[in-house]
Backbone and ligand atoms as CSV (ligand in chain L), in Angstrom:
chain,resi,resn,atom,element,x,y,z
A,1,UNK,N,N,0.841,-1.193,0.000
A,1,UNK,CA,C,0.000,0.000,0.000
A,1,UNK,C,C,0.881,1.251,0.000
A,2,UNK,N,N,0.368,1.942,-1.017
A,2,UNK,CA,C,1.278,3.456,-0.822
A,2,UNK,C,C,0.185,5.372,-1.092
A,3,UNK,N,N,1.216,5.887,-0.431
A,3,UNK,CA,C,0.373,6.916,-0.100
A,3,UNK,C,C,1.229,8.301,-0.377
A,4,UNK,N,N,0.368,9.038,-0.724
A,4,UNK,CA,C,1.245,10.413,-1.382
A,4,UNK,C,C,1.711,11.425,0.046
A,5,UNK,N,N,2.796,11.750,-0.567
A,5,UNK,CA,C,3.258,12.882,1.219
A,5,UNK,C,C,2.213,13.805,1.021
A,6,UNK,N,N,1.323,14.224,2.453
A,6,UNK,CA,C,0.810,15.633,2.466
A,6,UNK,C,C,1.719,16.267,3.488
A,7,UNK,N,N,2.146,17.544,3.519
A,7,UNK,CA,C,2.031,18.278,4.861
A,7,UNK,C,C,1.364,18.251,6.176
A,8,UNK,N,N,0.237,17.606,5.725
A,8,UNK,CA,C,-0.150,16.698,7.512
A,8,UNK,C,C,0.081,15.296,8.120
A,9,UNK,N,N,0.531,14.830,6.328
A,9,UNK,CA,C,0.965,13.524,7.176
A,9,UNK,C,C,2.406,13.494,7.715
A,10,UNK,N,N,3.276,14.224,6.684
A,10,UNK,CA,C,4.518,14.731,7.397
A,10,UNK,C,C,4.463,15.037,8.845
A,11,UNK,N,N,3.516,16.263,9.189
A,11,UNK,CA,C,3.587,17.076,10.305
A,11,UNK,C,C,3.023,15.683,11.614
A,12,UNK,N,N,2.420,14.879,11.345
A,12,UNK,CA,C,1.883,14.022,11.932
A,12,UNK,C,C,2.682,13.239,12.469
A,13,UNK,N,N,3.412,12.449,11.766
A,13,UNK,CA,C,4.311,11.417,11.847
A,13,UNK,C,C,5.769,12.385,12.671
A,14,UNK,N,N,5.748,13.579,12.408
A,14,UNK,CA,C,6.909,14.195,12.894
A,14,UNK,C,C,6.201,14.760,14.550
A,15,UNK,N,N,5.212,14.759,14.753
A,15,UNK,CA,C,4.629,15.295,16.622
A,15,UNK,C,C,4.567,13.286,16.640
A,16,UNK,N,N,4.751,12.741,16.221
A,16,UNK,CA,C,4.766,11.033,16.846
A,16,UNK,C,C,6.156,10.656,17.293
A,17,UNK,N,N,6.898,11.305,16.572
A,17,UNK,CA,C,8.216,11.182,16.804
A,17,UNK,C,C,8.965,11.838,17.749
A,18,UNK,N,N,8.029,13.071,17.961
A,18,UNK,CA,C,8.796,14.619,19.495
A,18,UNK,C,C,7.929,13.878,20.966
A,19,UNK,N,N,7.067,12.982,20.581
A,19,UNK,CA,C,6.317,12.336,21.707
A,19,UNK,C,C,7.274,10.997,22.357
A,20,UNK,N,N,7.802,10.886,21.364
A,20,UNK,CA,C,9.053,9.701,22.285
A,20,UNK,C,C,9.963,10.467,22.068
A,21,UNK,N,N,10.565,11.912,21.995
A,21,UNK,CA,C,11.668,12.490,22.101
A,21,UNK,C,C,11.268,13.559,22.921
A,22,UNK,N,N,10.582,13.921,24.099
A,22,UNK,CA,C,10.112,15.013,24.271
A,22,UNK,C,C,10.887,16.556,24.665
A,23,UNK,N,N,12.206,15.972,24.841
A,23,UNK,CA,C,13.314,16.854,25.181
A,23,UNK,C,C,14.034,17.182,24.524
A,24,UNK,N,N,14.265,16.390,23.594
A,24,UNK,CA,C,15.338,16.513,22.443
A,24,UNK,C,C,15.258,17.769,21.509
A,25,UNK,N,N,15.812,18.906,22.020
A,25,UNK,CA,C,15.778,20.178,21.084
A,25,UNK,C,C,15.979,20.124,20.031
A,26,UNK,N,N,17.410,19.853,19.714
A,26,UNK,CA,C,17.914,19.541,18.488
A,26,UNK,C,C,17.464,18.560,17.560
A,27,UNK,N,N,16.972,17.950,17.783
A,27,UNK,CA,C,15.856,16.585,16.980
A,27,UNK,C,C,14.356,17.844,16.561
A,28,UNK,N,N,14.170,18.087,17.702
A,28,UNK,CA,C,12.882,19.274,16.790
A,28,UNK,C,C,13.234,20.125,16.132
A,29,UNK,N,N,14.263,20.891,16.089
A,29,UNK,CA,C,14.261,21.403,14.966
A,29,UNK,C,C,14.665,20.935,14.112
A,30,UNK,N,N,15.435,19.617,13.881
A,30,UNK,CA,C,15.543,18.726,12.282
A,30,UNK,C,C,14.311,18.581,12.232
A,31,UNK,N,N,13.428,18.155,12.819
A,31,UNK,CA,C,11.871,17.970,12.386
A,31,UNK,C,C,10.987,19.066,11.647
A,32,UNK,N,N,11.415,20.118,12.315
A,32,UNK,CA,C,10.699,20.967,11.553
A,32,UNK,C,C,11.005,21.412,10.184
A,33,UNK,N,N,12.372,20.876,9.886
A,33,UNK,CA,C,13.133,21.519,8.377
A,33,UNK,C,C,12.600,20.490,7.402
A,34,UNK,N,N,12.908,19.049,8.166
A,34,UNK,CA,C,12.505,18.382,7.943
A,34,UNK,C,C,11.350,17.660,7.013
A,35,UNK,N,N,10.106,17.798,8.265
A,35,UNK,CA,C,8.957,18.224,7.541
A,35,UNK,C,C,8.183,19.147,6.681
A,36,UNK,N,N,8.956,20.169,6.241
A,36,UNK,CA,C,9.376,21.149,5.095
A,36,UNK,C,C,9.989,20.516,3.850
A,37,UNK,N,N,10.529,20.061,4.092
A,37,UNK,CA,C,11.660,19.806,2.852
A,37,UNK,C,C,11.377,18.694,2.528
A,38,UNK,N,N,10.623,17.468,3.262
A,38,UNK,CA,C,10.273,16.374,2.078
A,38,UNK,C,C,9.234,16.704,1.592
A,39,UNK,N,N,8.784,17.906,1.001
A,39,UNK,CA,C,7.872,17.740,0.367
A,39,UNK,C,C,8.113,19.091,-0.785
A,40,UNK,N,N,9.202,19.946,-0.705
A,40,UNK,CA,C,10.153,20.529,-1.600
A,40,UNK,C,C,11.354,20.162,-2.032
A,41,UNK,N,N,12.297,19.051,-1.659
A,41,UNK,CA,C,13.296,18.161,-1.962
A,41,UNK,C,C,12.901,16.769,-2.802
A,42,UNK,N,N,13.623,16.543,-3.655
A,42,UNK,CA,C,13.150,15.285,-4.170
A,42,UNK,C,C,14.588,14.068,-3.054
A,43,UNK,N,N,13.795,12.827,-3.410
A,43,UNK,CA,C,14.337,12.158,-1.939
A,43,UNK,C,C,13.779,10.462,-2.248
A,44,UNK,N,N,14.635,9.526,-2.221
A,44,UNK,CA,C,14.236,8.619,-2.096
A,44,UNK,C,C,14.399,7.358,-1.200
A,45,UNK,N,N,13.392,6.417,-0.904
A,45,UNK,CA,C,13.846,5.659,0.675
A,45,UNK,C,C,14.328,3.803,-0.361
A,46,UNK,N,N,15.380,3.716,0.496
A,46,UNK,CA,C,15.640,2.087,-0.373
A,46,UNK,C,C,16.760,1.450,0.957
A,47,UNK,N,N,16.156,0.424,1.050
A,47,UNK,CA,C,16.903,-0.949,1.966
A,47,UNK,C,C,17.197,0.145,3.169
A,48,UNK,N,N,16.093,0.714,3.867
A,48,UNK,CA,C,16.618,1.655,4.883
A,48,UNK,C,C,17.107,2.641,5.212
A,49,UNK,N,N,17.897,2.893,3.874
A,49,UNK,CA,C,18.639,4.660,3.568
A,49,UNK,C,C,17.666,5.361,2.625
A,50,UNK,N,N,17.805,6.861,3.031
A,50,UNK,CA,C,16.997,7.534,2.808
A,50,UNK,C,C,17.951,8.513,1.813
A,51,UNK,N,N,18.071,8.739,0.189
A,51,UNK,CA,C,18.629,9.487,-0.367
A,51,UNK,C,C,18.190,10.473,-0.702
A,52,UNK,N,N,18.487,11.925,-0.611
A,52,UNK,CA,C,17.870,13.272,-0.317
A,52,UNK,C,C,18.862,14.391,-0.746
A,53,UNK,N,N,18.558,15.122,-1.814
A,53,UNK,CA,C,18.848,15.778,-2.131
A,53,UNK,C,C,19.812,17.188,-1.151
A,54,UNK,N,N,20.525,17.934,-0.809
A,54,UNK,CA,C,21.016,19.029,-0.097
A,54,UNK,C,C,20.368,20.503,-0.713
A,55,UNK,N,N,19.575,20.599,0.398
A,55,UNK,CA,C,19.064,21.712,0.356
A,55,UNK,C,C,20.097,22.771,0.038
A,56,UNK,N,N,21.485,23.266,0.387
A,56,UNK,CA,C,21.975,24.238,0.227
A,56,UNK,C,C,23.067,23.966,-0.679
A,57,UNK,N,N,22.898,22.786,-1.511
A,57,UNK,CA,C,23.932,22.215,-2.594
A,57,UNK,C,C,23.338,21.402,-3.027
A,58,UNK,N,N,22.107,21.897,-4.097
A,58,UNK,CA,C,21.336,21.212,-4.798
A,58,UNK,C,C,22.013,19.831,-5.711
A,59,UNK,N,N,23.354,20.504,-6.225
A,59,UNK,CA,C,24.306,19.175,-7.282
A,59,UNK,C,C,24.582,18.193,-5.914
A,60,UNK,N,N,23.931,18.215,-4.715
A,60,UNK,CA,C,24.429,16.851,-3.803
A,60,UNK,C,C,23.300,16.112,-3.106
A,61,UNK,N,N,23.423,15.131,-3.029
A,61,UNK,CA,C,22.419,14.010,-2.131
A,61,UNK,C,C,23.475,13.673,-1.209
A,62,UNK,N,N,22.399,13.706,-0.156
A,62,UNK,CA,C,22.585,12.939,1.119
A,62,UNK,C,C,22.736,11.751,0.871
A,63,UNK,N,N,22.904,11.396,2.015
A,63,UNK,CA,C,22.713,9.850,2.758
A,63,UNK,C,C,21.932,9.811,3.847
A,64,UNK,N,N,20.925,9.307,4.389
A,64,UNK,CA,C,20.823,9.311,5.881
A,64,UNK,C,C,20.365,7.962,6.193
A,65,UNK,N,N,21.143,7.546,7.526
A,65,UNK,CA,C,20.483,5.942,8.231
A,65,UNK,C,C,20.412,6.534,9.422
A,66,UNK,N,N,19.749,5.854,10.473
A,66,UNK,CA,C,19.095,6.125,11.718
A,66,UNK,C,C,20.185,6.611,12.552
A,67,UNK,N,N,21.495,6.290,12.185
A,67,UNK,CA,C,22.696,6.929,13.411
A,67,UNK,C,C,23.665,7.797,12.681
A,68,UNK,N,N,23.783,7.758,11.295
A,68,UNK,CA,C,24.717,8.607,10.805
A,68,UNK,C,C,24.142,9.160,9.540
A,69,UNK,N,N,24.693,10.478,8.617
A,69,UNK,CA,C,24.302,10.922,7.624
A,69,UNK,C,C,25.741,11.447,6.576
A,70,UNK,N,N,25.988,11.072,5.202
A,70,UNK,CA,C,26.751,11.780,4.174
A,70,UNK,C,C,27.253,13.423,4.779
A,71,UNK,N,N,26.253,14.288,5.273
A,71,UNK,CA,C,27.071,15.703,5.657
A,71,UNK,C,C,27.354,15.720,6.525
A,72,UNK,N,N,27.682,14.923,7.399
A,72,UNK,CA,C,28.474,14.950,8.509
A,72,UNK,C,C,28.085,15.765,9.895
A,73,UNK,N,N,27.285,16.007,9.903
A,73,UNK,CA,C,26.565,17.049,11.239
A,73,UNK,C,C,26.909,16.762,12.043
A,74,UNK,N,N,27.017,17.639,13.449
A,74,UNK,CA,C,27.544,16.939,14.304
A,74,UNK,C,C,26.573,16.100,15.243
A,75,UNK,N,N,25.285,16.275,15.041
A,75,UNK,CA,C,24.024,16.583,15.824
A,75,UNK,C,C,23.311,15.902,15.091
A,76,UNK,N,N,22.122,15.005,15.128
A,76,UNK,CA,C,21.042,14.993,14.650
A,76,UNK,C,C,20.910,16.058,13.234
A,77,UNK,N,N,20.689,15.534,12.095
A,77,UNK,CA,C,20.413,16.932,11.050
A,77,UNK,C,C,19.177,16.435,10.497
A,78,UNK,N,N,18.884,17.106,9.615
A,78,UNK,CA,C,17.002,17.149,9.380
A,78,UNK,C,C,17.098,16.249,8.076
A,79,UNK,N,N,18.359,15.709,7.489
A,79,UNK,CA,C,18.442,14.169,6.602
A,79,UNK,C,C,17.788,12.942,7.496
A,80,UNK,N,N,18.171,13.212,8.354
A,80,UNK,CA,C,17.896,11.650,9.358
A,80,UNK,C,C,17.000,12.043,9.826
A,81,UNK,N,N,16.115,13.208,10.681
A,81,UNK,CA,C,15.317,13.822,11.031
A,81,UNK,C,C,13.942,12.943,9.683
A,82,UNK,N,N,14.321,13.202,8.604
A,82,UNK,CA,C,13.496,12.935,7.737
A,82,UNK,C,C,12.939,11.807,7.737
A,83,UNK,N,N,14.474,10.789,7.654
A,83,UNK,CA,C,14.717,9.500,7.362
A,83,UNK,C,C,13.340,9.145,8.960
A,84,UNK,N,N,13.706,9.452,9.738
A,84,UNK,CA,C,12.601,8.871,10.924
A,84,UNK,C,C,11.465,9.112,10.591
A,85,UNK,N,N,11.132,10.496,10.006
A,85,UNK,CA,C,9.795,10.641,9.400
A,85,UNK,C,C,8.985,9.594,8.591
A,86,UNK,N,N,9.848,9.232,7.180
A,86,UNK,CA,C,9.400,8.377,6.377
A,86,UNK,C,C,9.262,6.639,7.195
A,87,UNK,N,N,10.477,6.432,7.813
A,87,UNK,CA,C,10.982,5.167,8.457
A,87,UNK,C,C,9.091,5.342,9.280
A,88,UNK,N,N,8.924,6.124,10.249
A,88,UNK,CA,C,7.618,6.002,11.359
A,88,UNK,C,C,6.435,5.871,10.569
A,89,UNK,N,N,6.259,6.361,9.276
A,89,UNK,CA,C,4.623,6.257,8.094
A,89,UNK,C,C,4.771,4.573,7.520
A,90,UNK,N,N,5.876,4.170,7.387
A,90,UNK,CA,C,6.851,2.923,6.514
A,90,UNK,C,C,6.400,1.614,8.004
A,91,UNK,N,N,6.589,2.260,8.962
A,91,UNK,CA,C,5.708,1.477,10.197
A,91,UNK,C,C,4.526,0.920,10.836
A,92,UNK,N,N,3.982,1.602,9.801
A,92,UNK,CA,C,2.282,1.593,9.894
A,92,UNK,C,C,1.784,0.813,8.301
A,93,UNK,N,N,2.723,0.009,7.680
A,93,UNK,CA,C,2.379,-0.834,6.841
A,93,UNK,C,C,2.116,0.198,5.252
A,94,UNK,N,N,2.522,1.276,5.471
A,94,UNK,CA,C,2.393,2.327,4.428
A,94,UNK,C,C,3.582,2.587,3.818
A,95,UNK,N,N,3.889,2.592,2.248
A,95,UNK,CA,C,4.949,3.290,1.983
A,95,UNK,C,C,4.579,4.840,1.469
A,96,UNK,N,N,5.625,5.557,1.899
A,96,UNK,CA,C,5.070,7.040,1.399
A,96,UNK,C,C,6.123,7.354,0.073
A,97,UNK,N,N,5.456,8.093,-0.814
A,97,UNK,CA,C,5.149,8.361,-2.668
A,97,UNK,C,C,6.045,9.509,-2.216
A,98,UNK,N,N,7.177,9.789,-2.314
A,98,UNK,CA,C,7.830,11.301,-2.315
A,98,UNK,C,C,7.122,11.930,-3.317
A,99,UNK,N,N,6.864,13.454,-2.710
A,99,UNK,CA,C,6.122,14.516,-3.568
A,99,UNK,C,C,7.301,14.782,-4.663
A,100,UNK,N,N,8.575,14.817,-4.634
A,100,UNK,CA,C,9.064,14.707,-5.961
A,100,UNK,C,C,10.498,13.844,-5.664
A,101,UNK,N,N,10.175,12.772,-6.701
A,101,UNK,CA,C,10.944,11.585,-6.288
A,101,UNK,C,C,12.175,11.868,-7.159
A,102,UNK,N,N,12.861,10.937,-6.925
A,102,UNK,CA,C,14.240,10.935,-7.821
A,102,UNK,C,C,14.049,9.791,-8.396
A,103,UNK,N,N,14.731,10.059,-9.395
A,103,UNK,CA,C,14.472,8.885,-10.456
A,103,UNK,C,C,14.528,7.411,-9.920
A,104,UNK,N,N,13.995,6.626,-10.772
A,104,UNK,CA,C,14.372,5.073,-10.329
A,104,UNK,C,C,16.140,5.148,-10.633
A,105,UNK,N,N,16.585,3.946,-9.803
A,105,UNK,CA,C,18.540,3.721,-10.476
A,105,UNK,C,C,18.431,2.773,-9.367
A,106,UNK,N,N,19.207,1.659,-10.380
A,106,UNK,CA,C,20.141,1.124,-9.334
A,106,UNK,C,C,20.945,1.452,-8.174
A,107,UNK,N,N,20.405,0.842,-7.201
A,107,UNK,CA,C,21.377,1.046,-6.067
A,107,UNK,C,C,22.910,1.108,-6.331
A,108,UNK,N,N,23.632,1.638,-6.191
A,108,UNK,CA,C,25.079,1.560,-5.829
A,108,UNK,C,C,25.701,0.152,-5.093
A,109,UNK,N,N,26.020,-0.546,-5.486
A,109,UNK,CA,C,26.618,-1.256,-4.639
A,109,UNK,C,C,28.098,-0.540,-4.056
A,110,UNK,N,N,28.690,-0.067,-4.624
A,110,UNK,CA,C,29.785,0.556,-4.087
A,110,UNK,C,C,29.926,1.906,-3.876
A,111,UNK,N,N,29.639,2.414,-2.565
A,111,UNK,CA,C,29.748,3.472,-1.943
A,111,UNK,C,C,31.002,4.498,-2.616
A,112,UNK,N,N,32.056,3.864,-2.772
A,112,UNK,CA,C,33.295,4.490,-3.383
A,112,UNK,C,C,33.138,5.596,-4.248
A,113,UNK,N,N,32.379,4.900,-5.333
A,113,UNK,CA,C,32.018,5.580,-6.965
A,113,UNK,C,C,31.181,6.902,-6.469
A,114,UNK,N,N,30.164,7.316,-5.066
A,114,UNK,CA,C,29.502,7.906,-4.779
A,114,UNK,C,C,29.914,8.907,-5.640
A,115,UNK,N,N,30.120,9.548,-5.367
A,115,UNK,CA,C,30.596,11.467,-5.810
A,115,UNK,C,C,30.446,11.406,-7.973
A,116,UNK,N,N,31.371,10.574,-8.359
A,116,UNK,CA,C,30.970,10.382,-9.315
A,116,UNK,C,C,29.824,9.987,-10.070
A,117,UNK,N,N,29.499,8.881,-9.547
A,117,UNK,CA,C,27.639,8.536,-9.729
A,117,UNK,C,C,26.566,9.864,-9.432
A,118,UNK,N,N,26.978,10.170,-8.259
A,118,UNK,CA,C,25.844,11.556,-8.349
A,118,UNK,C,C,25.787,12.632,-9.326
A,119,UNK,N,N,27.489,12.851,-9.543
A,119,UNK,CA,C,27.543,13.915,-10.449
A,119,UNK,C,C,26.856,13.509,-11.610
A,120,UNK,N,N,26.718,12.397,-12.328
A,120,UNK,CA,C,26.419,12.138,-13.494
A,120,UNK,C,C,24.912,11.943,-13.654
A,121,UNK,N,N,24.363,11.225,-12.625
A,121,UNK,CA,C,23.011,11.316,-12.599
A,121,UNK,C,C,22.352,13.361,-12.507
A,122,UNK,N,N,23.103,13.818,-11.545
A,122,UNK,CA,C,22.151,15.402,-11.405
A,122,UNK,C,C,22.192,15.769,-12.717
A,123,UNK,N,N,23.635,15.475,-13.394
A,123,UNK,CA,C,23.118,16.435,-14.829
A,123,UNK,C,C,22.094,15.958,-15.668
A,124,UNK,N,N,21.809,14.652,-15.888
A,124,UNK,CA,C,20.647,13.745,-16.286
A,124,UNK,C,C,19.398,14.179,-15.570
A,125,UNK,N,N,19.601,14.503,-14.290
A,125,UNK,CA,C,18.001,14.771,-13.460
A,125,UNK,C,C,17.606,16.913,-14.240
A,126,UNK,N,N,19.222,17.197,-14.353
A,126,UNK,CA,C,18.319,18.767,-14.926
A,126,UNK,C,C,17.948,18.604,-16.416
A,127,UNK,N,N,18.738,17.749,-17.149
A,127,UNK,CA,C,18.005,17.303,-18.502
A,127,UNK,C,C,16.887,16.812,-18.150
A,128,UNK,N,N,16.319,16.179,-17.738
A,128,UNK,CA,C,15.164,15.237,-17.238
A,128,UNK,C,C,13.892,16.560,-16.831
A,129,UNK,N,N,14.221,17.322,-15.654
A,129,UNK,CA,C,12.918,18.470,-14.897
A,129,UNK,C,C,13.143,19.305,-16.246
A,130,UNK,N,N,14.222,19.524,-17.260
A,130,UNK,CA,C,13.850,20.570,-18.186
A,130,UNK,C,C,12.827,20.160,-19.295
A,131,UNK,N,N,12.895,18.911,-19.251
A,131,UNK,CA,C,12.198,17.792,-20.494
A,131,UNK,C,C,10.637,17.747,-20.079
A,132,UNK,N,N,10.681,18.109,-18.725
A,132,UNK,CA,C,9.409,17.773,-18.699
A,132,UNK,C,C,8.023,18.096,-18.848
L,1,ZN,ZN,ZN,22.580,14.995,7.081
């Protein structure tokens, strides 16, 4: 079963998540960027990692898994912030439809090639949003 992101289901799944974190400052405000940005970021969830575009360096995708993320934050950042978002809707027997997805691709098996693989796909993804 799958279901399109709204802004309330975001916002929903993200007050489910500050309810078993109730202290955690820094976790709410990844939540709040968070729940912003998956639904203006294109972003996709596979075998647990959550790949997501960089808001302030559009030519880059994240990484995020539940304990670490690609930009290196020192803190909790609103990649993984996300990643819990989607991971808590993905819990309830639902997969959620990114409001703008990134293309289908093979997974990477080798992390290595990263930097190169991305570069080559973004210029394909601005041929691609100009095509469309
Ligand atoms: Zn991050």
């Amino acid at each position: 079963m799958h279901t399109s992101s709204t802004p309330a289901l975001l916002i929903a799944a993200s007050t489910l998540i500050r309810l078993a974190h109730p202290t955690d400052a820094s976790l709410h405000r990844a939540l709040d960027k968070a729940q912003d940005r998956l639904m203006t970021t294109p972003w996709r969830m596979a075998f647990e990692l959550l790949d997501i575009v960089s808001a302030s360096h559009p030519n880059e995708i994240h990484i995020a898994t539940r304990t670490g993320c690609t930009c290196e934050a020192r803190r909790t950042c609103w990649h993984m912030a996300a990643l819990l978002i989607v991971a808590t809707i993905s819990a309830t027997g639902v997969e959620l439809v990114p409001a703008l997805p990134l293309p289908n691709m093979v997974l990477m098996e080798d992390y290595a090639d990263f930097d190169a693989y991305a570069g080559d796909f973004l210029d394909e993804a601005i041929i691609w949003s100009i095509s469309e």
